[in-house]
DRENVEX-457729 format. One record per residue (C-alpha): x, y, z negated; residue in one letter. Coordinates in steps of 0.05 Angstrom, whole numbers, padded with zeros to 5 digits, always signed. Each point is the difference from the previous one (the first is absolute). Example, Ala and Ser with C-alpha at 12.3 -4.5 7.8 and 13.67 -1.06 7.14 Angstrom:
// DRENVEX-457729
+00246-00090-00156A/+00027+00069+00013S/
END
This chain:
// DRENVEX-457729
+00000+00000+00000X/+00019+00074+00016X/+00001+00057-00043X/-00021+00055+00049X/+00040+00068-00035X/-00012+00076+00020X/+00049+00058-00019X/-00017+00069-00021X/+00062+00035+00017X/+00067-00009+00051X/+00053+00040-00035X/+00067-00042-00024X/-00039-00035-00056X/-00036-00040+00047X/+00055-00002+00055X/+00045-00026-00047X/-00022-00034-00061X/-00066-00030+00026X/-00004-00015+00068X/+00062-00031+00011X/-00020-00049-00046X/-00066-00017+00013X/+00025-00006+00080X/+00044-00055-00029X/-00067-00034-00025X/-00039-00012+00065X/-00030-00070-00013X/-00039+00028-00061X/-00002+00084+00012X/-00019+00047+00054X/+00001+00074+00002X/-00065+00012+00034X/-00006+00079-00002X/+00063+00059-00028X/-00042+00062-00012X/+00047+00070+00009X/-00024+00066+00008X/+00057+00015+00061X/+00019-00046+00052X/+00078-00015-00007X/+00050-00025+00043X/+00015-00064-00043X/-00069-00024+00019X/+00032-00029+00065X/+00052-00037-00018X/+00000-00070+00012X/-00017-00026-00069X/-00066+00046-00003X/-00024-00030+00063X/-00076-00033-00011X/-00016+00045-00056X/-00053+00050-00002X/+00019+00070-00017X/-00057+00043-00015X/-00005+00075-00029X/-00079-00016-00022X/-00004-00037-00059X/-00071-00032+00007X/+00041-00049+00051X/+00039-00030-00063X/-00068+00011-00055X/-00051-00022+00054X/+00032-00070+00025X/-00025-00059-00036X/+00065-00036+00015X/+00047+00042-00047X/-00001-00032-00072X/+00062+00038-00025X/+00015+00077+00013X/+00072+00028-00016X/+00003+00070-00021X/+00068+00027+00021X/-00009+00078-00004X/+00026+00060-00051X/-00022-00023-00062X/-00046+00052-00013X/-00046-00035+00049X/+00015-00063-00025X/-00067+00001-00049X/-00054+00036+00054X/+00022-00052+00058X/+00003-00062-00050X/-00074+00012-00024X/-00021+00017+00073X/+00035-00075+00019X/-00042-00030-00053X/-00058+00028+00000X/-00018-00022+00071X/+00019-00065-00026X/+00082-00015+00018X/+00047-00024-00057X/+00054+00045-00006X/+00079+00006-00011X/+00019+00068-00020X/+00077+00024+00011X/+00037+00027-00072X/-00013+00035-00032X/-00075-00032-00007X/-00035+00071-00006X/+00019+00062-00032X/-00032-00004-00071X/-00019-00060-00042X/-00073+00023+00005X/+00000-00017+00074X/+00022-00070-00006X/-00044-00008-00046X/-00062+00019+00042X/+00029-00041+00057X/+00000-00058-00046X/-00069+00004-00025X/-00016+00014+00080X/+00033-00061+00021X/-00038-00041-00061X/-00062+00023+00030X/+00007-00019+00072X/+00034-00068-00017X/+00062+00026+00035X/+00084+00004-00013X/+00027+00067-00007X/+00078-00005-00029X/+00064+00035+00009X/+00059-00016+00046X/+00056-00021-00054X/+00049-00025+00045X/+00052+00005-00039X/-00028-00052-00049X/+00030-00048+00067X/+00077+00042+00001X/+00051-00055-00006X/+00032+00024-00064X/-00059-00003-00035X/-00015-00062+00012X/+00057-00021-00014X/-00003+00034-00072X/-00064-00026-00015X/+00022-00080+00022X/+00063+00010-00045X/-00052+00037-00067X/-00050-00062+00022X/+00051-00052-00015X/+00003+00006-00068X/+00073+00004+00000X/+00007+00075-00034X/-00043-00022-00060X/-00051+00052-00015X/+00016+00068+00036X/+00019+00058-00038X/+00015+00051+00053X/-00002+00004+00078X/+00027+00053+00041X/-00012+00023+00069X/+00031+00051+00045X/-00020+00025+00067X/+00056+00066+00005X/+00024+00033+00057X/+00049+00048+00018X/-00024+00061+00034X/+00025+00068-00040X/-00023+00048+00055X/-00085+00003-00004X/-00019+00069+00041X/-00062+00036-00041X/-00068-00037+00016X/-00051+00015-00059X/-00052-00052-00007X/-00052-00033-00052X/+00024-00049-00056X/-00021-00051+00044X/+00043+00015+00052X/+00073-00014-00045X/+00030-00068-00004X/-00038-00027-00067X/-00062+00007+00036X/+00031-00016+00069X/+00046-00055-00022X/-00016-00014-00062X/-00072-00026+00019X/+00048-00064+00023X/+00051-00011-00047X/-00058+00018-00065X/-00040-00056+00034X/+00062-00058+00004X/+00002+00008-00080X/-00088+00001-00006X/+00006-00063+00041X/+00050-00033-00048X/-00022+00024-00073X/-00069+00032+00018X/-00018+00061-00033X/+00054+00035-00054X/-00023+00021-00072X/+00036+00068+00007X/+00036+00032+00050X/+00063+00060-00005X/+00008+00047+00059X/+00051+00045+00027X/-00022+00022+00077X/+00049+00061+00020X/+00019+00033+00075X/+00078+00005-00007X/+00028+00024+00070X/-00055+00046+00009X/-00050+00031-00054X/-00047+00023+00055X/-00022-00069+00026X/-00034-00054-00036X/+00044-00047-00044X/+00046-00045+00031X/+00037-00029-00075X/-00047-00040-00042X/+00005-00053-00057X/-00062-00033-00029X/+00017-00047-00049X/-00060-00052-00014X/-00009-00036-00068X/-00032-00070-00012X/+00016-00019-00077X/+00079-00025+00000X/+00007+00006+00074X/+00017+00081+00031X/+00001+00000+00076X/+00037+00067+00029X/-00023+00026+00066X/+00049+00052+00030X/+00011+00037+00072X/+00050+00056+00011X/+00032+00033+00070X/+00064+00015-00038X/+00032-00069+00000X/+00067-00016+00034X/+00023-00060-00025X/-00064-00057-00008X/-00025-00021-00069X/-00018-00067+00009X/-00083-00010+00029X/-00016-00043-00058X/+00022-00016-00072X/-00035-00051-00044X/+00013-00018-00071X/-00026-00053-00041X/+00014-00038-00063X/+00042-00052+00044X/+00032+00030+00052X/-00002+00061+00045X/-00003+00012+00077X/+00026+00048+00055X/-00014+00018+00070X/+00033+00042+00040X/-00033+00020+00068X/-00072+00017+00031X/-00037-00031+00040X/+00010+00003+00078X/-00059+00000+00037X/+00005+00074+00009X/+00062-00001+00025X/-00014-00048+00053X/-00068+00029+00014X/+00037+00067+00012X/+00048-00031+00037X/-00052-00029+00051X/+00009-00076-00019X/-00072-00028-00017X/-00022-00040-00043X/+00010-00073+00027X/+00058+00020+00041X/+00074-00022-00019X/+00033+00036-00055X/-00063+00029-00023X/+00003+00035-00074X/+00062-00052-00013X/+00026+00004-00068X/+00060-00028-00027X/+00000+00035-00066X/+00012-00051-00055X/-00029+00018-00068X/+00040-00022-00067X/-00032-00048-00055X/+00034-00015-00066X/-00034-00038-00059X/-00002-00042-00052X/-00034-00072+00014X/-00026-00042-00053X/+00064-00035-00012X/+00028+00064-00023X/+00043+00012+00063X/+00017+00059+00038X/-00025-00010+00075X/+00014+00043+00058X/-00039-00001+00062X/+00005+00034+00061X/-00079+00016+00026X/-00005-00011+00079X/-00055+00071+00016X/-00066-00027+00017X/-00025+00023+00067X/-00048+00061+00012X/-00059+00006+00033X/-00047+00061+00004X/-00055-00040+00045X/-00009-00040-00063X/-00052+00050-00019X/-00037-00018+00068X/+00007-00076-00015X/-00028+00014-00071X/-00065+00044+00026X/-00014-00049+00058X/-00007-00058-00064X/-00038+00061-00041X/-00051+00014+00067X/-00010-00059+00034X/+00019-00053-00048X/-00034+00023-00068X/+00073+00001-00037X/+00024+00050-00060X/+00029+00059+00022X/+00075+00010-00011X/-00009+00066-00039X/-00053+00007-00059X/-00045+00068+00004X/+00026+00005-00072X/+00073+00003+00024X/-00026+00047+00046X/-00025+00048-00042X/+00053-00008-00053X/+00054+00022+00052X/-00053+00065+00018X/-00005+00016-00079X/+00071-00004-00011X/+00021+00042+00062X/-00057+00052-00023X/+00019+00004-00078X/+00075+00014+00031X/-00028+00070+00014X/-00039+00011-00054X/+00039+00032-00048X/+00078+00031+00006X/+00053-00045+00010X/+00033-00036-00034X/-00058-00032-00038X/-00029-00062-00030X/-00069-00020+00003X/-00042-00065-00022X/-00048-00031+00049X/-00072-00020-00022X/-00017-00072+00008X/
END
């Protein structure tokens, strides 16, 4: 069976991120309709060729065949075209961040309960190969109970010419959306959470330095992004009661997606990064392990949804890890930073 898909949207988030992986999928996907509001030149390239592009949306809300609409616009248009997908009765994958305010998810939610429908965000990055990776290493038991994880996604780019913007237009709410979510997935929703979201190369523009630090009992998980780092802090550091773990590296799908190799093509996102494991087994014996990276794979998401839509399966991200990520992302600009603040349950 076919999951028949529409796009709202042709800009690089679709050219890149979705399409060439669902074009990799043809035996159970097919992008019936892209919806764009200008025609563009990409459109005729061979890879495009079969697929409707349209600039009237009723083509994509008005054919019975589309069960799954992808909302790949600005964000703040992200809530207005997801509740126009589902309202005439299409589930619905919405590009990060999910909407602008934690109020709108919210409504999409309850909209989506009503109609008997999907609506959920696109967390790619839950499928980055150093992730994975981390989270088959945590899963093993071989750390003991964890006591700290931290992850880094840092660039270095020192120049950053004046562009003011809203809050959610910085990295925590840009970037953060993604790296927030990797921790919800793993340890679900925090008891407290500590905050320190600045702009460094350029006080006009939105923030591009944050650390949220995210506290479950014993275990403290650090979240941190900065465009004023040289020389690479490692992307993640666990500690547990047996052992700790390292991993240099992130994952390469971008790269290789930027560099015109597709997914499915050889060389695509490889990774030879090699993540360090040292702990103590039952015998009482130091062990070191090499950890081989798991492999990445953004059109995961797709494989998940086609099980969610057409096969009656869980989804692979809970509304309430949804709208944790959107409450801790909004409390972040609540009050001055730096700052602490405990979440309700």
């Amino acid at each position: 069976m076919t999951l028949h898909c529409a796009w709202i949207g042709f800009g690089k988030s679709t050219t890149r991120y979705h399409l060439p992986y669902v074009l990799n999928r043809k035996d159970t996907l097919h992008v019936a309709h892209i919806y764009r509001r200008h025609q563009k030149p990409a459109e005729q390239e061979p890879q495009y060729q079969g697929i409707h592009f349209t600039s009237d949306l009723n083509d994509i809300l008005n054919d019975p065949q589309v069960k799954l609409v992808v909302v790949c616009t600005h964000a703040d248009s992200h809530f207005d075209y997801a509740r126009q997908a589902l309202e005439a009765g299409k589930n619905v994958l919405v590009e990060k961040p999910f909407t602008m305010t934690l109020a709108e998810a919210r409504m999409l939610y309850e909209l989506a309960a009503r109609k008997g429908l999907i609506v959920t965000p696109y967390q790619n990055r839950r499928f980055d190969a150093c992730f994975l990776t981390t989270k088959k290493v945590i899963e093993s038991g071989k750390l003991g109970e964890i006591v700290e994880i931290e992850s880094h996604f840092d660039y270095y780019r020192p120049e950053a010419p004046t562009n003011p913007g809203k809050p959610q237009d910085g990295m925590f709410f840009g970037l953060g959306v993604h790296t927030l979510d990797q921790i919800i997935s793993l340890f679900g929703r925090p008891q407290h959470m500590s905050y320190d979201i600045r702009s460094l190369r350029n006080p006009a523009n939105p923030d591009d330095t944050f650390e949220a630090q995210l506290f479950y009992g014993r275990l403290k998980a650090i979240v941190k992004t900065s465009h004023l780092v040289k020389i690479d802090y490692p992307k993640f550091i666990v500690h547990g009661t047996k052992g700790s773990f390292i991993r240099y590296g992130i994952d390469q799908q971008e790269t290789s997606l930027k560099a015109g190799i597709m997914p499915g093509e050889p060389g695509f996102a490889a990774n030879e990064a090699v993540g360090q494991l040292e702990y103590v087994n039952d015998a009482g014996e130091t062990v070191r392990e090499e950890v081989a990276s798991e492999t990445g794979d953004y059109g995961r998401v797709y494989d998940a949804l086609y099980d969610v839509i057409l096969n009656g399966k869980e989804n692979y991200i809970r509304e309430t890890d949804v709208l944790t990520n959107l409450e801790i992302l909004e409390r972040g600009f609540a009050q001055p930073s730096p700052a602490t603040v405990a979440l309700t349950k």
